[in-house]
C-alpha positions in Angstrom: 0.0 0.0 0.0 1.5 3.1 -1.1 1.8 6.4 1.4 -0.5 9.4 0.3 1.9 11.9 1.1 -0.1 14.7 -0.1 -2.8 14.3 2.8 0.2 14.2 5.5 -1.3 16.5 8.8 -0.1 19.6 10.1 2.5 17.5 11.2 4.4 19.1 8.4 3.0 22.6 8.8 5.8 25.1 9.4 3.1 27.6 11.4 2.6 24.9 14.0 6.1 24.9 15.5 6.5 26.7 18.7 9.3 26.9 21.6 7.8 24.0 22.9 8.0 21.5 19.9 12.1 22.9 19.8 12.6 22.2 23.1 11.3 18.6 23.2 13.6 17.7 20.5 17.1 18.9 22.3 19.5 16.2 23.0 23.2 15.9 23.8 23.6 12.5 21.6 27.0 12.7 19.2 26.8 15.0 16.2 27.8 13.5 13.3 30.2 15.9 11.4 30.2 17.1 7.8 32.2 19.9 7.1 32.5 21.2 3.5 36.2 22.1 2.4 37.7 25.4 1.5 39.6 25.0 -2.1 43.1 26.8 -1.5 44.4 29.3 -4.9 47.8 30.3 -5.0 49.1 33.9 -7.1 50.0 32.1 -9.8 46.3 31.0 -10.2 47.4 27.5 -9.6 45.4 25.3 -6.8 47.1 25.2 -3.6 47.9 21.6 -3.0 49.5 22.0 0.3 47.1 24.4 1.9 44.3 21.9 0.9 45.8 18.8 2.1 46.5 20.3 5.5 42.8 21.3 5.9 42.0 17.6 5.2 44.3 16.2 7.6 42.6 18.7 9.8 39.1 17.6 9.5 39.6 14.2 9.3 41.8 14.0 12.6 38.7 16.2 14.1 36.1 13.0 13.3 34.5 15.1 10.6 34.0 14.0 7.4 35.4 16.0 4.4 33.2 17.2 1.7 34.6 18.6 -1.2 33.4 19.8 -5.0 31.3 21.6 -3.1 30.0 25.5 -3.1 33.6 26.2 -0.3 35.7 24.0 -2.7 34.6 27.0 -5.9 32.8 23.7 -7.4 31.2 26.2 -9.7 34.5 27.4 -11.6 36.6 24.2 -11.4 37.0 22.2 -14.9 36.2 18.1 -14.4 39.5 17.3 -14.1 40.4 19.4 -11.3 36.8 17.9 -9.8 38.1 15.0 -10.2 42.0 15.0 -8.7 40.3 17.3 -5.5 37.9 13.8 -4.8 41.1 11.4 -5.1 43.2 13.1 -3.3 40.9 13.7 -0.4 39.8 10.4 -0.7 43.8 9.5 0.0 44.3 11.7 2.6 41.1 10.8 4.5 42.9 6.9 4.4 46.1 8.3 5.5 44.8 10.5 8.2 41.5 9.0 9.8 41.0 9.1 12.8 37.7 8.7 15.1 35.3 7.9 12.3 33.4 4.6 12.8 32.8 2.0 9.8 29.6 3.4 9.0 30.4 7.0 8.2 32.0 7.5 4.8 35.3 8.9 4.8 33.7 11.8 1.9 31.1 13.4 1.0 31.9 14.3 -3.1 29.2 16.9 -4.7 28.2 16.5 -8.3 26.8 18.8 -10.4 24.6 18.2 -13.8 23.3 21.7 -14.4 26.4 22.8 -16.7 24.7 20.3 -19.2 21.9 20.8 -22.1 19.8 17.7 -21.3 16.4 16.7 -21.0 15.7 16.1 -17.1 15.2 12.3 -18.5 19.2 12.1 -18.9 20.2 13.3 -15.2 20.7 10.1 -14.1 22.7 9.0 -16.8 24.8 11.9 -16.8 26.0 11.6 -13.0 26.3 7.4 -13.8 29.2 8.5 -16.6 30.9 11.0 -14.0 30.8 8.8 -10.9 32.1 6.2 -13.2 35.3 8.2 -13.9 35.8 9.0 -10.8 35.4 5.8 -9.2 37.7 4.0 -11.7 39.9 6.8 -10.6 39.8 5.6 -7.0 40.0 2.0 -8.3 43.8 2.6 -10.2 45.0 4.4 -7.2 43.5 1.4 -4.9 41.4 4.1 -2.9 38.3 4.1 -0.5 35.0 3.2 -1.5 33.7 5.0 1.6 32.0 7.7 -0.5 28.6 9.3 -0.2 28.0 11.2 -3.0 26.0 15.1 -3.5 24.2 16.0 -6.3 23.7 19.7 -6.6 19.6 20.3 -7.3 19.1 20.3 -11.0 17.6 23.4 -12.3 15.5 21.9 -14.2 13.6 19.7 -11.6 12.4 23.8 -10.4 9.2 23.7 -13.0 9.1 19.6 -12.8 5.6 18.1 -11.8 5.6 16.5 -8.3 6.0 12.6 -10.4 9.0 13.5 -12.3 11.1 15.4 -9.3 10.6 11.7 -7.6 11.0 9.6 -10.1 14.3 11.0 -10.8 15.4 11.0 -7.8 14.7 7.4 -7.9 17.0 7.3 -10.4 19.4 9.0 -9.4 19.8 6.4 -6.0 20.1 3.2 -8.0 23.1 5.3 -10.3 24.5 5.6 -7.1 23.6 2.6 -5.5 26.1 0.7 -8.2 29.3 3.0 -7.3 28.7 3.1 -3.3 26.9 1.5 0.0 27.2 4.9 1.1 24.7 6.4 -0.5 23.8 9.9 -1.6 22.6 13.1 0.2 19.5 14.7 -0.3 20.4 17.9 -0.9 17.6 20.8 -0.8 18.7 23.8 -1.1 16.6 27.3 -0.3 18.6 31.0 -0.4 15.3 32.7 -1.6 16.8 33.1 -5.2 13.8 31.9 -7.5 14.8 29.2 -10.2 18.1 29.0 -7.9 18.1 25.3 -6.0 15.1 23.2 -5.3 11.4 24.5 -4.4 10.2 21.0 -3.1 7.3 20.7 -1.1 6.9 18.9 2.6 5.1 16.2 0.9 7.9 16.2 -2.2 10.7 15.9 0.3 8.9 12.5 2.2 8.2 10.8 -0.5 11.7 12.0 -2.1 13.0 10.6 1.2 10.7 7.4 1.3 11.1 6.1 -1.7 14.6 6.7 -2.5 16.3 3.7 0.1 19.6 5.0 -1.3 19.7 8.5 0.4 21.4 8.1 3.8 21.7 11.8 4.5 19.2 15.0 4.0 20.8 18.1 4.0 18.2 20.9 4.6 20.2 24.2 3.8 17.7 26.9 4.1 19.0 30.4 4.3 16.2 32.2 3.1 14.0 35.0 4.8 10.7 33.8 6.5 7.3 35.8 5.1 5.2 34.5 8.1 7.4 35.7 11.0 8.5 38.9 12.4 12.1 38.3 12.4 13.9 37.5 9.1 15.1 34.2 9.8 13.8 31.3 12.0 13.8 27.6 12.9 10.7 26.9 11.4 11.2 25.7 8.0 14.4 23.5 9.6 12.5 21.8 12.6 9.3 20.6 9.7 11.7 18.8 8.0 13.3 17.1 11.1 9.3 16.3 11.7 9.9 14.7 8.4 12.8 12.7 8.7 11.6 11.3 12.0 8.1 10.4 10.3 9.3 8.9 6.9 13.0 7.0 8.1 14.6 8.2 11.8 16.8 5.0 11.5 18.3 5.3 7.9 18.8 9.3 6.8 21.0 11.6 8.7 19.5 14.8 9.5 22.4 17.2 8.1 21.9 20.8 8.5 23.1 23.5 6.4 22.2 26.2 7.9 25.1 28.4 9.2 23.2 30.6 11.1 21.2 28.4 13.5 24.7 25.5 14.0 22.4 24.8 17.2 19.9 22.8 14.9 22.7 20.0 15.3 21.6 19.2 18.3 17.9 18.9 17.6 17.8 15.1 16.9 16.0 13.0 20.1 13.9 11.3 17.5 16.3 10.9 15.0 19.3 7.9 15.7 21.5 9.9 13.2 22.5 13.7 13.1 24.5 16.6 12.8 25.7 19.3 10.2 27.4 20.0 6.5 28.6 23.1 6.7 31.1 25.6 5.2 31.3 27.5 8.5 32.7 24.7 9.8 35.9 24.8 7.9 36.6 27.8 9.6 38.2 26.2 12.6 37.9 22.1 13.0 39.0 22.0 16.5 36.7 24.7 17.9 33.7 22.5 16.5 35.0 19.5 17.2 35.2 21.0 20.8 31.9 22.1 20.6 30.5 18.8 19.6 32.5 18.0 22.9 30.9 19.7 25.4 27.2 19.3 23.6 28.1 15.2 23.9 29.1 15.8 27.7 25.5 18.3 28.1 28.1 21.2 29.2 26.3 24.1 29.6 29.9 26.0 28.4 28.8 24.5 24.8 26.0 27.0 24.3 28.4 30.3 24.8 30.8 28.5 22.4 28.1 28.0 19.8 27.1 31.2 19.9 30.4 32.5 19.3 30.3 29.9 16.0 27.3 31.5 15.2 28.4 35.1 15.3 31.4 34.5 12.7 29.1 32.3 10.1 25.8 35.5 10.5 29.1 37.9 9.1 30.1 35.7 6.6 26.9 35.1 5.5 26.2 38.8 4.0 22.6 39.6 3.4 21.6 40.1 -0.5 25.4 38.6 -1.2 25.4 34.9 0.1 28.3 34.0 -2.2 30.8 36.0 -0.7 30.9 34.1 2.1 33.4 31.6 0.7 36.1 34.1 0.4 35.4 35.7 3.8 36.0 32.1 4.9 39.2 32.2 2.7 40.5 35.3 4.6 40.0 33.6 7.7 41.7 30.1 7.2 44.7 32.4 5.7 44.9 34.5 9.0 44.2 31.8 11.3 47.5 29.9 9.5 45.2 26.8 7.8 46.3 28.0 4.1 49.4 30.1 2.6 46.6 32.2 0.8 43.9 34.5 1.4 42.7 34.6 -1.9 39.7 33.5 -4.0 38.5 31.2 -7.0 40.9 32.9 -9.8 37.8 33.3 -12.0 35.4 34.7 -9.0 33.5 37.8 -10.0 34.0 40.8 -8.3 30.9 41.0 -6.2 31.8 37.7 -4.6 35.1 39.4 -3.5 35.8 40.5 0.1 36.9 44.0 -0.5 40.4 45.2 1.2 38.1 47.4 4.1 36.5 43.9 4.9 39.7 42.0 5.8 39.6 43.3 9.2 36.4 41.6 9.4 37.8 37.9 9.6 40.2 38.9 11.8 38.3 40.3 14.2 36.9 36.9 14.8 39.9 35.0 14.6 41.3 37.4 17.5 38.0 36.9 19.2 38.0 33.3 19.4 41.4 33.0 20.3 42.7 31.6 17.4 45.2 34.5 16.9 47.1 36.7 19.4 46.0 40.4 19.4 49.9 41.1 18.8 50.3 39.4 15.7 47.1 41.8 14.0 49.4 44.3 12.6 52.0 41.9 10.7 48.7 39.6 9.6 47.4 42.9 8.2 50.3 43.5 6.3 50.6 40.4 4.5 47.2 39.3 3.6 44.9 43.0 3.9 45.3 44.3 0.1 46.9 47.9 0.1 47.5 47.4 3.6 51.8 47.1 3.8 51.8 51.2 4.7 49.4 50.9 7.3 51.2 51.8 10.7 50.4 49.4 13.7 48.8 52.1 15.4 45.8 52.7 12.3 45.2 49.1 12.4 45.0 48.9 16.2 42.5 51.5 15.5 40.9 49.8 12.9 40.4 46.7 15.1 38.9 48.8 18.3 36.4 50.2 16.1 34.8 46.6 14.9 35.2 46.0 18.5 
C-alpha cells in the first residue's frame, strides 16, 4: 500500500512549530560531522595543494568527514578534471589520516553537479552514472576508498518539474548511485530565496523524495532564506518541519544534516532521530573549535552554548545579506589569518561582487582574535601580508581599525 503523502497533517505545517515542539527535541547525543572544504588558490592561479591537504588532515583527525566539490571548494569554476583529482586526493588523505570515524560513516562526502549540461531532465541520471564512473575508476587505479557518499547539486530543471517527475528522478538518481557506493547519496535541498536557484520541493515532495529513494542516507536541509510568516527575518521553522519529516518517513536510515550556518544549534535537535549533525562551510573555519563544541554538547556542558554562539556570530558575518556567495572568500580570509592556508585569496575566476573588499579583511580577523585563534599582537604583521593595500598601514591605524569593529 503506497503512502498518500499529499494528505500528510499539520504535522508538516511550518506555522505549527512553537518553543515547545524545539525544546522537546534537544538532546546531547553525538553530532555526526560534515564539514565542507575550503579549495586553497595560490598567485599564480594555480590550486594550492599544500594548503588543501592540510585542511584535510585537519578535518579528518577532528572526526568530521570532508566534503569537497562543493560551493567552499569553488565547485562552480573548477573544470572536471580538477573535480576529479580534489575527490582522489581527499579520498587519500582521509585513508592516511583517519582518525575517530566509525565503519559506518564514509570517509567523503563528493558533490556532483549536472546543471552545466543541455539535457532533458530524462538524462540526469545517466549523466551523473558516466561521472561517478570516472571518478570511481579513478579511485580503483589508485586502490582508494570506496567510503563515498555522493552530493548531487539540485538540477535546475527539476524547479518547473511536476511533483512525479522530481521523484522519479530521484529514484533514479539512488540506483546510479547505489552501483558505485553503499554509502549512499545526500539529499540535498537547497533554499537561499533566489527563484529558479536550488530546489522548491514541497513537505510532501521531500517525504516521499526521502521514502522512496532507500539510497539516500543523509538530507541536508540548507535553508537560508528570509521567512514571510514571522516577524524576524530568519527562524527555525522551516528546519524543525523537516526534522518532523525525517523522524516520520526514516529516523533509522537518513541523517538529519543541516546546512544552515546561522542556527549550527539545529545540530543538536535530533531525540527522534538515531543519526545527526551538520554540512557546513562554516565549519571549515576552525575544526578543532567545532569539534570541541561537539564536545561539550556530547558531555551536556552548559559552556557549549556560549561556544556556539560564538560559532554563530562569525558564520551571520560571513553570511552577507543580498550577497550569500561572498561568504566563501570571507572564509578564505579567515583560514589564511588563522594559518590553515598560505593564501587569502579566491577562485581565480570569481566575480567581483563575490570578493571580500580590502576594508573587509579586518572583518575575519576580528573573529579569529575573538576566538582566540590568533594573538592580538600578531594583528598588525597579519594585516600586512594578507589586507590588500595594507603594507603602509602603521600598527597604530590598524589597532585603530580593530577597536572600532570591537
Amino acid at each position: 500500500m503506497e503512502t498518500d503523502y499529499l494528505s500528510l497533517p499539520t504535522l508538516l505545517n511550518r506555522r505549527q512549530i512553537t518553543l515547545d515542539d524545539v525544546y522537546d527535541r534537544q538532546c546531547n547525543k553525538e553530532i555526526l560531522a560534515t564539514t565542507a572544504l575550503y579549495g586553497p588558490w595560490k598567485p599564480d592561479h594555480s590550486f594550492d595543494w599544500g594548503s588543501y591537504e592540510r585542511l584535510v588532515k585537519e578535518t579528518v583527525q577532528t572526526a568530521s568527514v570532508p566534503a569537497t566539490n562543493v560551493d567552499t571548494t569553488w565547485a562552480i569554476y573548477n573544470d572536471w578534471s580538477l573535480t576529479k583529482e580534489l575527490i582522489w586526493k581527499t579520498a587519500e588523505w582521509s585513508e592516511e589520516y583517519q582518525n575517530g570515524l566509525t565503519a559506518d560513516r564514509p570517509l567523503v562526502v563528493a558533490g556532483l553537479n549536472t546543471n552545466p549540461f543541455d539535457i532533458p531532465i530524462s538524462e540526469i541520471a545517466s549523466v551523473l552514472y558516466d561521472q561517478i564512473k570516472e571518478i570511481d575508476a579513478g579511485l580503483r587505479q589508485r586502490g582508494l576508498t570506496h567510503r563515498i557518499r555522493y552530493m548531487p547539486v539540485p538540477d535546475h530543471r527539476l524547479y518547473e518539474a511536476d511533483t512525479d517527475t522530481k521523484i522519479k528522478t530521484y529514484r533514479e538518481m539512488g540506483r546510479v548511485i547505489g552501483q558505485f557506493t553503499d554509502f549512499g547519496l545526500v539529499f540535498f535541498e537547497l533554499d537561499i530565496g533566489i527563484k529558479g536557484f536550488g530546489s522548491n520541493f514541497t513537505t510532501q515532495e521531500i517525504a516521499a523524495i526521502l521514502s522512496e529513494t532507500v539510497e539516500i542516507q543523509e538530507y541536508k536541509s540548507a535553508l537560508i532564506t528570509q521567512k514571510p510568516y514571522y516577524q524576524c527575518q530568519y527562524d527555525y521553522c522551516d528546519d524543525m518541519v523537516r526534522i518532523r519529516i525525517v523522524e516520520t518517513v526514516a529516523p533509522d536510515r537518513i541523517q538529519f544534516s543541516t546546512g544552515n550556518d546561522w542556527f549550527i544549534s539545529l545540530a543538536r535537535y535530533g531525540k527522534y532521530i538515531d543519526k545527526f549533525g551538520y554540512l557546513l562551510g562554516a565549519s571549515q573555519s576552525s575544526p578543532r573549535l567545532y569539534k570541541l563544541w561537539r564536545d561539550f554538547v556530547q558531555a551536556a556542558k552548559p559552556c557549549a552554548l556560549a561556544l556556539e554562539q560564538d560559532l554563530q556570530a562569525l558564520a551571520k558575518d560571513f553570511w552577507t545579506p543580498n550577497n550569500v556567495g561572498v561568504y566563501r572568500h570571507y572564509l578564505g580570509v579567515f583560514l589564511a589569518m588563522t594559518g590553515l592556508i598560505d593564501y587569502a585569496l579566491p577562485h581565480p575566476d570569481c566575480e567581483s561582487r563575490y570578493r571580500v573588499k580590502p576594508e573587509d579583511y579586518f572583518l575575519p580577523l576580528k573573529h579569529a582574535i575573538r576566538l582566540s585563534l590568533v594573538d592580538p599582537k600578531e594583528a598588525p604583521d597579519l594585516v600586512k601580508r594578507f589586507v590588500p593595500g595594507a603594507d603602509g598601514m602603521s600598527d597604530y591605524e590598524i589597532q585603530k581599525r580593530l577597536e572600532y569593529l570591537n
